[in-house]
C-alpha positions as CSV (number, residue, x, y, z in Angstrom):
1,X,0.0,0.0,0.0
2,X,1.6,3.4,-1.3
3,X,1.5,6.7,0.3
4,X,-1.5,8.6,-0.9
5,X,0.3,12.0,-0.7
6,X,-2.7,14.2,-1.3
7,X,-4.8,12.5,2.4
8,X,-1.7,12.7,4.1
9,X,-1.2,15.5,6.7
10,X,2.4,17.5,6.3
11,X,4.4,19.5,8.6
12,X,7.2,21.5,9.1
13,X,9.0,20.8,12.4
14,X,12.1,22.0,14.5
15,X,13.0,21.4,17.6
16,X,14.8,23.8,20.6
17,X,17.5,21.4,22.6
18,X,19.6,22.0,25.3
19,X,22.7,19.3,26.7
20,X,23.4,19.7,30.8
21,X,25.3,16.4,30.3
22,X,27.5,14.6,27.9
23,X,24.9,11.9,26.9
24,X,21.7,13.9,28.0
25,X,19.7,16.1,25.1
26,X,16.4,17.6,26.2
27,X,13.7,18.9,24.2
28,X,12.5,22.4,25.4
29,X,10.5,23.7,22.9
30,X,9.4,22.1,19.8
31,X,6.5,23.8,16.6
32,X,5.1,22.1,14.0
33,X,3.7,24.2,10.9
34,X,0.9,22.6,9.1
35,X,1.6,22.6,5.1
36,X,-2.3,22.1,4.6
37,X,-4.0,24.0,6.6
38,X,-1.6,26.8,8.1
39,X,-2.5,26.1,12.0
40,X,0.8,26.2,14.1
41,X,1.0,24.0,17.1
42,X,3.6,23.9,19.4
43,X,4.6,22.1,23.1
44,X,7.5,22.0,25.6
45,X,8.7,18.3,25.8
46,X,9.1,15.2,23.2
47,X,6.3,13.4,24.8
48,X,4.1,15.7,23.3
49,X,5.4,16.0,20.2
50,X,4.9,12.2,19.9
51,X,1.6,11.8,21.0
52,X,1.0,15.1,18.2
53,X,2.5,13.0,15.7
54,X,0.2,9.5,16.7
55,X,-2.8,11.9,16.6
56,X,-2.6,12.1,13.2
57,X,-1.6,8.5,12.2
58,X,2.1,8.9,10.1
59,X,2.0,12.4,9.1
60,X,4.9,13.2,6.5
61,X,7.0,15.8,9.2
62,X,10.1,17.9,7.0
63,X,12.1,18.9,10.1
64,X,13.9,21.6,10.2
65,X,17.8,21.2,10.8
66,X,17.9,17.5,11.0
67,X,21.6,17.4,10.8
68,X,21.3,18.7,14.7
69,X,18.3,17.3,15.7
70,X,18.6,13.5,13.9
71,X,19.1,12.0,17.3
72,X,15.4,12.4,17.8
73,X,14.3,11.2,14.8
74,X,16.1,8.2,15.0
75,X,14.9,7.2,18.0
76,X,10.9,7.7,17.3
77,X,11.0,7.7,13.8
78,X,11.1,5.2,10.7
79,X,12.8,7.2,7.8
80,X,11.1,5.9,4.5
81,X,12.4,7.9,1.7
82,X,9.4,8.4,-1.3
83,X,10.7,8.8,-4.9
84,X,7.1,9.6,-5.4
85,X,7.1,12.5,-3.0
C-alpha cells in the first residue's frame, strides 16, 4: 500500500535542545507548521510532540535542521524515503 500523498497530513517541524550532560539532550520547545492548513501547534517536551505525531496517524514531518536534531528522529522515527514525493 503506497502513500496517498494528497490525504496525508504535512508538517514542518524543529526542535529547541539544550545538553546539561555529555549523553543527555532535552527537548525544550518544539513547533510544527501545518503545510495544509496553516495552523501552528507547538509544546514544551518530546512526549508531546509524539503523542502530536500519533494523533494524526504517520504524518509526513520535514524537520527543520535534522543534521542537529537527527538524534530524535532516529529514536521515534522510521525514515522511509518516497521517490514519489
Amino acid at each position: 500500500m503506497g502513500l496517498n500523498f494528497e490525504k496525508t497530513p504535512k508538517f514542518t517541524a524543529d526542535f529547541e535542545t539544550c545538553t546539561w550532560l555529555e549523553n543527555e539532550t532535552y527537548v525544550w520547545a518544539w513547533a510544527c507548521y501545518n503545510i495544509d492548513n496553516n495552523n501552528f501547534t507547538y509544546g514544551n517536551n518530546i512526549a508531546d510532540f509524539i503523542e502530536f505525531c500519533k494523533y494524526y496517524h504517520n504524518p509526513i514531518v520535514c524537520m527543520h535542521n535534522l543534521k542537529f536534531d537527527r538524534w530524535i528522529y532516529h529514536l521515534f522515527f522510521k525514515y522511509a524515503p518516497d521517490t514519489n514525493i
